[in-house]
SEVEX-533364 format. One record per residue (C-alpha): residue in three letters; x, y, z. Coordinates in steps of 0.05 Angstrom, whole numbers, plus 32768, in hexadecimal, padded with zeros to 4 digits. Example, Ala and Ser with C-alpha at 12.3 -4.5 7.8 and 13.67 -1.06 7.14 Angstrom:
 paro   xx   yy   zz
  ALA 80F6 7FA6 809C
  SER 8111 7FEB 808F
END
This chain:
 paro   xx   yy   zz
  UNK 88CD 8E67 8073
  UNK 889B 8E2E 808E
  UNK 88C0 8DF9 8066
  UNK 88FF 8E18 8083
  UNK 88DF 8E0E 80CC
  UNK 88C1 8DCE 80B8
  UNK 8901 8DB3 80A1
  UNK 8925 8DC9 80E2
  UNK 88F8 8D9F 810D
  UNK 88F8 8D68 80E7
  UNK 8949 8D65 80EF
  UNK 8945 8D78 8140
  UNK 890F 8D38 813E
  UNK 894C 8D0D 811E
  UNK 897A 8D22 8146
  UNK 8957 8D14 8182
  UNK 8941 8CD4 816A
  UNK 898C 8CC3 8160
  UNK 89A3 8CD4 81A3
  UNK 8968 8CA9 81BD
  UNK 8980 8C72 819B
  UNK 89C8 8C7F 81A7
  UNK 89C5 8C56 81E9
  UNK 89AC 8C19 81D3
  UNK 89D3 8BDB 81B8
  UNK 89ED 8BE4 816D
  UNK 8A01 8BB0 8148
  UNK 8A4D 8BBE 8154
  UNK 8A39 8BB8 81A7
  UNK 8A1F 8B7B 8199
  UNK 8A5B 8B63 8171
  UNK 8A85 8B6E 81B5
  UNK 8A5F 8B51 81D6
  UNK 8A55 8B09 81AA
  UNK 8A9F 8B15 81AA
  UNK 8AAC 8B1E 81F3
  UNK 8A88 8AD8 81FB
  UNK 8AC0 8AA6 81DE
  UNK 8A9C 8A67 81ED
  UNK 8AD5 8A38 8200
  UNK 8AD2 89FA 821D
  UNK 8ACB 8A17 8263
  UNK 8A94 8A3E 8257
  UNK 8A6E 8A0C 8228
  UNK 8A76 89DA 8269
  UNK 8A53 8A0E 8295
  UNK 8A1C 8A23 8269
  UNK 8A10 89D9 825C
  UNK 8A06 89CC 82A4
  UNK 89DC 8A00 82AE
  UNK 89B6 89E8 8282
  UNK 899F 89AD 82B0
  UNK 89BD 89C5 82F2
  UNK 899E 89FB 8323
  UNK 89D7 8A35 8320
  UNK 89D2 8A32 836C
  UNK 89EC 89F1 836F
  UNK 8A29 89F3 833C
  UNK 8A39 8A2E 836B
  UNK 8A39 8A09 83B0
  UNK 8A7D 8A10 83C6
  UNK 8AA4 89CC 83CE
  UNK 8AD0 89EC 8408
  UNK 8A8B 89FD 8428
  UNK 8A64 89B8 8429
  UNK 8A7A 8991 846B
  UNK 8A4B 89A9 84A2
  UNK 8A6E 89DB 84D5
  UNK 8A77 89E5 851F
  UNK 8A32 89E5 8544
  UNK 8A4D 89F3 8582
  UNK 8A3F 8A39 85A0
  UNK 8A5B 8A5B 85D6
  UNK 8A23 8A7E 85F1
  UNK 89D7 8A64 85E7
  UNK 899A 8A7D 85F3
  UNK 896C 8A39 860E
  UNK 892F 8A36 85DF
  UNK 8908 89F4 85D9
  UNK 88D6 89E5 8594
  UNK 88DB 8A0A 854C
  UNK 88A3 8A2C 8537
  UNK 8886 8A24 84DF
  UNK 886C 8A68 84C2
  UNK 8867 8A3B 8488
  UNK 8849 8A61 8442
  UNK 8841 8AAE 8465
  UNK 8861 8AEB 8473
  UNK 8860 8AE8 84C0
  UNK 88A8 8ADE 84CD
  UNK 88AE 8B19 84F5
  UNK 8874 8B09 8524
  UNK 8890 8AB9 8529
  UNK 88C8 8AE1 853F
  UNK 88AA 8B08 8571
  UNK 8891 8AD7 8594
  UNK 88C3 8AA6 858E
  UNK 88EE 8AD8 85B8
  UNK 88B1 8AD8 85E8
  UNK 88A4 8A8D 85E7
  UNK 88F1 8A85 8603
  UNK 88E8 8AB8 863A
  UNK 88A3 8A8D 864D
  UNK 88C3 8A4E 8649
  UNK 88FF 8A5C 8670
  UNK 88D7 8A89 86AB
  UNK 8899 8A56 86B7
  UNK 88D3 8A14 86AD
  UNK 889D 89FC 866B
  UNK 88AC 89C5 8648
  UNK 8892 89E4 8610
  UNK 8868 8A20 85F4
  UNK 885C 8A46 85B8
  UNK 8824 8A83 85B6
  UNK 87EF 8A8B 8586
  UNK 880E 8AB4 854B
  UNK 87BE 8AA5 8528
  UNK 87A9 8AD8 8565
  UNK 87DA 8B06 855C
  UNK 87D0 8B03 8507
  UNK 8788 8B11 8507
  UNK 878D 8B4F 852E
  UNK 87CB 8B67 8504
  UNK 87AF 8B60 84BB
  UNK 876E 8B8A 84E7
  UNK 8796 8BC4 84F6
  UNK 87BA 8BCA 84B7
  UNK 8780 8BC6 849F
  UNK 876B 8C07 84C6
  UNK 87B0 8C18 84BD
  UNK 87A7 8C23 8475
  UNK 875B 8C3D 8471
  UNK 8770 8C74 84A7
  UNK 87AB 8C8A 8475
  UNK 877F 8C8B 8440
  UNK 8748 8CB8 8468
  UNK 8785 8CE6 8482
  UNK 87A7 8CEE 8430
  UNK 875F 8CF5 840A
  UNK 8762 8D3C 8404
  UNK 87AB 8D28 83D7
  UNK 87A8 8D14 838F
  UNK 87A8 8CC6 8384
  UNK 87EF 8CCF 8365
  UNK 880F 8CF0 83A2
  UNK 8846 8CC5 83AD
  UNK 882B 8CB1 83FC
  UNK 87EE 8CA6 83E5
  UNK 8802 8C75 83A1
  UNK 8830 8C51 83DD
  UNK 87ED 8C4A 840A
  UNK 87C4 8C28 83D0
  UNK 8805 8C05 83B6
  UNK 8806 8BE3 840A
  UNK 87C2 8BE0 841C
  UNK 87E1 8B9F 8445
  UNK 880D 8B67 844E
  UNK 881A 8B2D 8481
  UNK 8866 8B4A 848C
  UNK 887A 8B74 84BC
  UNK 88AE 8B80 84F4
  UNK 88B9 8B87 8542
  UNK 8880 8BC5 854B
  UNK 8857 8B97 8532
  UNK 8861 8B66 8566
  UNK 8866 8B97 85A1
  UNK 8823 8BC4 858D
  UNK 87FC 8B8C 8580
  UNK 8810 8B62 85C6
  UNK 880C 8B9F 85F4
  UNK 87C6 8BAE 85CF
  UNK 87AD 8B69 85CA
  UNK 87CB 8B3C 85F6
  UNK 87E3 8AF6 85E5
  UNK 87CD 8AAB 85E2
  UNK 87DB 8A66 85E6
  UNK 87E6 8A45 85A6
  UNK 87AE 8A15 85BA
  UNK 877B 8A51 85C8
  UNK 8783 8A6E 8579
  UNK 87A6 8A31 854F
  UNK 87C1 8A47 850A
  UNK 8794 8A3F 84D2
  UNK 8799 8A2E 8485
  UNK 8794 8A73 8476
  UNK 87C1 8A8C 84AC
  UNK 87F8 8A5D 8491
  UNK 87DE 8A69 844A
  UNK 87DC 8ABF 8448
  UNK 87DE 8AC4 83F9
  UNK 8795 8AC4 83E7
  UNK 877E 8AE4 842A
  UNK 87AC 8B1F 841A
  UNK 8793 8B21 83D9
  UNK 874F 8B32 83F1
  UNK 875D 8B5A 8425
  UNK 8787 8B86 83F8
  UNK 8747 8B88 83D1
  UNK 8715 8B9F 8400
  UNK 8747 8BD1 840F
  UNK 8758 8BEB 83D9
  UNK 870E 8BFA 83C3
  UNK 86F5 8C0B 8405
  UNK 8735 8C40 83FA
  UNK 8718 8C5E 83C3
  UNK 86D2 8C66 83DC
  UNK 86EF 8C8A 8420
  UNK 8717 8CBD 83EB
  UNK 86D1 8CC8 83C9
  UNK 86A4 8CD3 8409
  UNK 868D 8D0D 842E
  UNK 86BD 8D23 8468
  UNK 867C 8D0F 8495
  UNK 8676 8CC9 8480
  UNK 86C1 8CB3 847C
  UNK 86C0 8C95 84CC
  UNK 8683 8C6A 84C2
  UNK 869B 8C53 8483
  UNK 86DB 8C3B 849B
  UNK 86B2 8C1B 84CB
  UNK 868A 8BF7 84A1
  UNK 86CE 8BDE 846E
  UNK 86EB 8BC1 84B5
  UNK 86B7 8B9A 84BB
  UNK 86BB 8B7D 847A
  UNK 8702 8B69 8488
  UNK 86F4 8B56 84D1
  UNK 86C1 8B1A 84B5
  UNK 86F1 8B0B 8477
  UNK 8729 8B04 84B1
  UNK 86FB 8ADC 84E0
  UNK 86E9 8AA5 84A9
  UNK 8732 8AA2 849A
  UNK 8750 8A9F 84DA
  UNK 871A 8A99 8511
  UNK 86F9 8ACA 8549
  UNK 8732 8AE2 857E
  UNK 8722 8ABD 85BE
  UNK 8713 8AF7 85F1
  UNK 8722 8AC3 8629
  UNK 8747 8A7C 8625
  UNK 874B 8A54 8660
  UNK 879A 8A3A 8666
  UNK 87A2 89EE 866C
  UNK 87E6 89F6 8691
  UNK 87C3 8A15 86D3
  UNK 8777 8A0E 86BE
  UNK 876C 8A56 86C4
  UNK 8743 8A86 869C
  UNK 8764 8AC6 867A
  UNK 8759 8AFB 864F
  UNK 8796 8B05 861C
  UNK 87A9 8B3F 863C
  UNK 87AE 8B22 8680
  UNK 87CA 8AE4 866D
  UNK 8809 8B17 864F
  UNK 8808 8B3E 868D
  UNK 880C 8B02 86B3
  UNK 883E 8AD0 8695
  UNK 8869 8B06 8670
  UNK 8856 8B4C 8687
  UNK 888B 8B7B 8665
  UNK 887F 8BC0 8644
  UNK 889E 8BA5 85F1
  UNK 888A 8BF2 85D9
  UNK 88C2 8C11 8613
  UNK 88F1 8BDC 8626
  UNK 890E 8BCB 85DC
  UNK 893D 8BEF 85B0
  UNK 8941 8BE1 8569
  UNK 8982 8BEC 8544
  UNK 8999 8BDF 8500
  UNK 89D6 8BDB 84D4
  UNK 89CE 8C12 8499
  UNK 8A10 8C28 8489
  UNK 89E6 8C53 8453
  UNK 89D6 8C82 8482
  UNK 89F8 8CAC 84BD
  UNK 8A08 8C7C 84FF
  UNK 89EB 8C95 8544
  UNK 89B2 8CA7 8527
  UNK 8969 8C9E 8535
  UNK 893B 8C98 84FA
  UNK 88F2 8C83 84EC
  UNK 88D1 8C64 84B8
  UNK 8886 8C89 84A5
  UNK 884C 8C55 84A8
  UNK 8882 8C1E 84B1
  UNK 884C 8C07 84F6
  UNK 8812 8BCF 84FD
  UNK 87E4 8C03 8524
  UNK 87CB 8C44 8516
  UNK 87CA 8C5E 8553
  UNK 8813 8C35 8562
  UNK 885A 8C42 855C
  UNK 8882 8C4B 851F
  UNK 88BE 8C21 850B
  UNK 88FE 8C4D 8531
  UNK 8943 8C33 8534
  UNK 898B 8C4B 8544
  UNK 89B3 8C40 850A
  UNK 89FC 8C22 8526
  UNK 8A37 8BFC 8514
  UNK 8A39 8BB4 8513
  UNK 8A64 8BAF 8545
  UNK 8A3B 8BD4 857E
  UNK 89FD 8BA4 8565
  UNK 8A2C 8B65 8576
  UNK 8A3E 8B7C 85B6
  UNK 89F2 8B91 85CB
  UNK 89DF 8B43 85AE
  UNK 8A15 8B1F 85D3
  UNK 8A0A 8B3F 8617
  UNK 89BB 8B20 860C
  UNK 89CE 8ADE 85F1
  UNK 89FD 8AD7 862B
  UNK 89CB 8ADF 8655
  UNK 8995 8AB7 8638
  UNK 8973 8AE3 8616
  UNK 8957 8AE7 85CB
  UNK 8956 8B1B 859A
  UNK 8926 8B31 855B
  UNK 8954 8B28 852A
  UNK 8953 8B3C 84D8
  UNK 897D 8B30 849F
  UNK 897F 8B27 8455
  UNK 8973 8AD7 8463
  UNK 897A 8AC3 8417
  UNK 89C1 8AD8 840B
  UNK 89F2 8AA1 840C
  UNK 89BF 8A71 8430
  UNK 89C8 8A22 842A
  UNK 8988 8A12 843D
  UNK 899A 89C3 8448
  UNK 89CA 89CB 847C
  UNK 89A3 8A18 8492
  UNK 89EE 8A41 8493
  UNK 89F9 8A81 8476
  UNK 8A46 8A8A 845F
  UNK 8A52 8ABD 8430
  UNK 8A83 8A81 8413
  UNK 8A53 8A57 840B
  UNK 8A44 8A5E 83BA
  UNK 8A77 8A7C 8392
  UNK 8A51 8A9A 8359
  UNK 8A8A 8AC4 833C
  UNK 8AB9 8A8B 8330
  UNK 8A80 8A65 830B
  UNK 8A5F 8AA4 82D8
  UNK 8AA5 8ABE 82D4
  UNK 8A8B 8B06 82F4
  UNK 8AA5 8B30 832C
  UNK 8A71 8B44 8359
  UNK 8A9A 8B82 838A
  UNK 8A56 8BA7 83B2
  UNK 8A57 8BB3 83FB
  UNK 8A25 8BB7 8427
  UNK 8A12 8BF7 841C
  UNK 8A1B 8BFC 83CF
  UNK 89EF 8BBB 83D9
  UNK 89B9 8BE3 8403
  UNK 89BD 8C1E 83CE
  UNK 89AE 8BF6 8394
  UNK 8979 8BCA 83AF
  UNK 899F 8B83 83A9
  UNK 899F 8B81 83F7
  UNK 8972 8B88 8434
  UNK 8951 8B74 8467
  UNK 891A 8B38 8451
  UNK 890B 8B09 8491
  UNK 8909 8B08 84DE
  UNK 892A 8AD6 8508
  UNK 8935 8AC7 854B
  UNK 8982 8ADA 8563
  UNK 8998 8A9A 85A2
  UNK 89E1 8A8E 8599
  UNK 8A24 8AA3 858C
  UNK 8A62 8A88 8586
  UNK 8A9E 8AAB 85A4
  UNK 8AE7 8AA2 8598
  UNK 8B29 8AC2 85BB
  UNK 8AF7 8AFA 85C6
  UNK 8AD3 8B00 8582
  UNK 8A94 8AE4 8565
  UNK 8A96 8AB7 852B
  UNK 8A57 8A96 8522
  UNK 8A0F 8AA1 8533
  UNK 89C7 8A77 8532
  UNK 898F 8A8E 852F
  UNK 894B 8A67 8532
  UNK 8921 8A6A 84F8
  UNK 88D4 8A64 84E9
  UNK 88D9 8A3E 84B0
  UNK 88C9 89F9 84D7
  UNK 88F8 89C2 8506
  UNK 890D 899E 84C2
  UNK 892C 89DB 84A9
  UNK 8973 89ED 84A6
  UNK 899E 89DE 84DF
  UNK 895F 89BC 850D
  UNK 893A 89FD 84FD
  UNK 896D 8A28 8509
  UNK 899F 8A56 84CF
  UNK 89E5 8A5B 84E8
  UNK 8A10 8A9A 84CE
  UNK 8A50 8A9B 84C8
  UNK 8A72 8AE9 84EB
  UNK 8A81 8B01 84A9
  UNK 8A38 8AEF 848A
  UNK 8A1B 8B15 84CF
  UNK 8A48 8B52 84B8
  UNK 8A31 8B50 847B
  UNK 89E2 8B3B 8477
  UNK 89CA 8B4D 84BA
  UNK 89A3 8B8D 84B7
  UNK 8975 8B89 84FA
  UNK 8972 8B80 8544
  UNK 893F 8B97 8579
  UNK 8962 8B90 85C6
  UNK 8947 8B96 8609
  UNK 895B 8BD8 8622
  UNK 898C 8BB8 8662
  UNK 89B7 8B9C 862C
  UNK 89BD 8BE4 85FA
  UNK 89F5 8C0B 8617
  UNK 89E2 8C57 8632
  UNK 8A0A 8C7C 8600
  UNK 89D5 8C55 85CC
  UNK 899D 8C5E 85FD
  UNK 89AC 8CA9 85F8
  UNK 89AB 8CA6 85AE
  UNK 8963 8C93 85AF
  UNK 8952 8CD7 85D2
  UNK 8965 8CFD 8582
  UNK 8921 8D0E 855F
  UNK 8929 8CE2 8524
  UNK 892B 8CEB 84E1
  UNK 88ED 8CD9 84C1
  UNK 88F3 8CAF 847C
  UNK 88BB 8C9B 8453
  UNK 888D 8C5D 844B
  UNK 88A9 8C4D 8406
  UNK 88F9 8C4B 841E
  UNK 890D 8C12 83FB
  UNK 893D 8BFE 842C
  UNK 8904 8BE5 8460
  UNK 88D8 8BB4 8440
  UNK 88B5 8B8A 8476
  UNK 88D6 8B52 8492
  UNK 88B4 8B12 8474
END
């Protein structure tokens, strides 16, 4: 009877093993698929070039390499281009790039750019807090809860997006560039990151281990680690500057108050293009902020073509927009325009490539990766066909700093916009009055902008 038993298992154990195996490739699979491959002169011709040849460049389209129309219709006025060089700050470049236009063309400067150093050091301190906060408010949870793995899997980064930018000016103020300049580190985030993420982390685990008593004052004493690793790396925050352009003294707060003044938590709505989920809705991202005590990421999800019609009426009237997208798709970086013609892969590995956007979104090949600064469109017998958008990547880059999309690109790789409210119609205004729907930290769809 035992060997009987004994036996039995032994064949469910082969059988199982058998259907394990069952999806892998046998050596008739593999047959096809030597077979499939016929080699000819063609393809021997391509894989030889590849060989040598980036596959980027064998599949720069011909049709696509004469520069195109730079000529825009409507243009916001913007003067200098701004280098976020080797860091994640695109989204605070951004930011204030859409500031630094409203300053220049409302004090008639020649030119102006703000200290995004300031700015930085005060960010990577509350995400800092940020994350030490989360930690203190999920330590009663196991370390594998899934919010808690995400915490210690993002103690911190340098990217971000447009909460960033508005909870950190309305809290801190701004500065001239001259007041806070940009440091190595600053332009440089890799190894400061690296740190940071490592204080962090540890300082994590000893806030899960302490007594309910003693968490506050050791938070306390793990910010102040980070505040000195942050002030060697980037500098001490002026508290007062004294403006060479009128020779007065400010505080960063009054110098915002005084030269820009508006309320960036109330008087922006941020909308996006997710055809993956239900239009006219409001969602929010969890922990998707800069701040504790600051605002979540929310956002009206709408059809592209309401977002085109909110961007043109501020672009017409000369003013810019936060702006995201899924910048590497289809990019020549020489020339700095994105065409979705612009490389023709298919014809050159002999694939068909058939996702949309939202099969794109679904299965992670697409989303939104940088922020950039939305100042011109071009419109034609009452349609838009191109856009430009000024980059942070420095003046030498693309189009004299600037990426210039073709309609069809916008439709396709454009995921993000935040508009002043006086350009967002009222049935969208409304919209924003739904509670949204909360999603979690670890939705892949909303990586921060870089």
């Amino acid at each position: 009877m035992k060997k009987t038993f004994a036996l039995a298992l032994m064949l469910l154990s082969i059988a199982a093993s058998a259907q394990n195996k069952a999806g892998g490739i046998s050596a008739d699979i593999m047959k096809d698929l030597n077979a499939s491959f016929e080699g000819n002169a063609g393809d021997r011709a391509i894989r030889n070039a590849l060989n040598s040849t980036s596959m980027a460049v064998l599949a720069a389209s011909a049709d696509k390499s004469v520069m195109p129309d730079t000529d825009f219709s409507d243009e916001v006025k913007t003067k200098g281009r701004t280098d976020q060089k080797s860091s994640g700050r695109c989204w605070l470049f951004t930011g204030l790039n859409v500031l630094r236009a409203q300053m220049i063309a409302r004090h008639n400067l020649d030119e102006f750019t703000f200290s995004q150093n300031y700015l930085f050091f005060y960010d990577q301190l509350e995400k800092s807090n940020l994350f030490l906060q989360g930690v203190i408010d999920t330590r009663k949870l196991p370390m594998e809860d899934r919010k808690v793995d995400w915490l210690f899997s993002h103690p911190i980064g340098d990217g971000g997006q447009f909460t960033g930018v508005s909870n950190l000016i309305m809290k801190y103020g701004v500065v001239p560039s001259e007041a806070m300049p940009e440091s190595y580190s600053a332009n440089n985030t890799s190894a400061l990151r690296t740190q940071l993420s490592l204080i962090l982390r540890e300082g994590g685990l000893k806030l899960r281990a302490a007594k309910d008593k003693e968490v506050q004052s050791l938070k306390l004493s793990i910010l102040k680690d980070v505040y000195r690793v942050l002030a060697l790396c980037l500098g001490v925050p002026p508290t007062e500057f004294t403006w060479r352009k009128d020779g007065k003294t400010y505080t960063p707060q009054e110098f915002y108050k005084q030269y820009l003044g508006q309320d960036l938590e109330n008087n922006y709505v941020m909308v996006m293009n997710n055809p993956t989920l239900e239009y006219g809705k409001v969602y929010e991202i969890d922990y998707d902020r800069h701040v504790y005590d600051g605002q979540n990421w929310v956002y009206v999800n709408l059809p592209m073509d309401r977002i085109k019609e909110m961007a043109i009426a501020s672009i017409r009237d000369n003013t810019a927009l936060y702006f995201s997208c899924d910048v590497g798709k289809f990019l020549d970086r020489s020339k700095g325009v994105a065409d979705i013609e612009n490389f023709d892969y298919q014809s050159l590995l002999g694939v068909d490539y058939g996702m949309d956007k939202r099969d794109r979104i679904l299965t992670h090949a697409s989303g939104s990766t940088h922020a950039m600064t939305l100042i011109a469109v071009d419109i034609k017998d009452g349609k838009p066909v191109k856009w430009m958008v000024e980059n942070s990547w420095g003046e030498a880059s693309g189009y004299k700093g600037n990426i210039i999309m073709t309609d069809e690109w916008f439709d396709n790789y454009m995921f993000r916009l935040v508009v002043e409210k006086k350009y967002v119609p009222g049935d969208v205004l409304s919209m924003m009055s739904q509670k949204p729907v909360l999603l979690p930290a670890w939705d892949p769809m909303f990586a921060p902008e870089e």
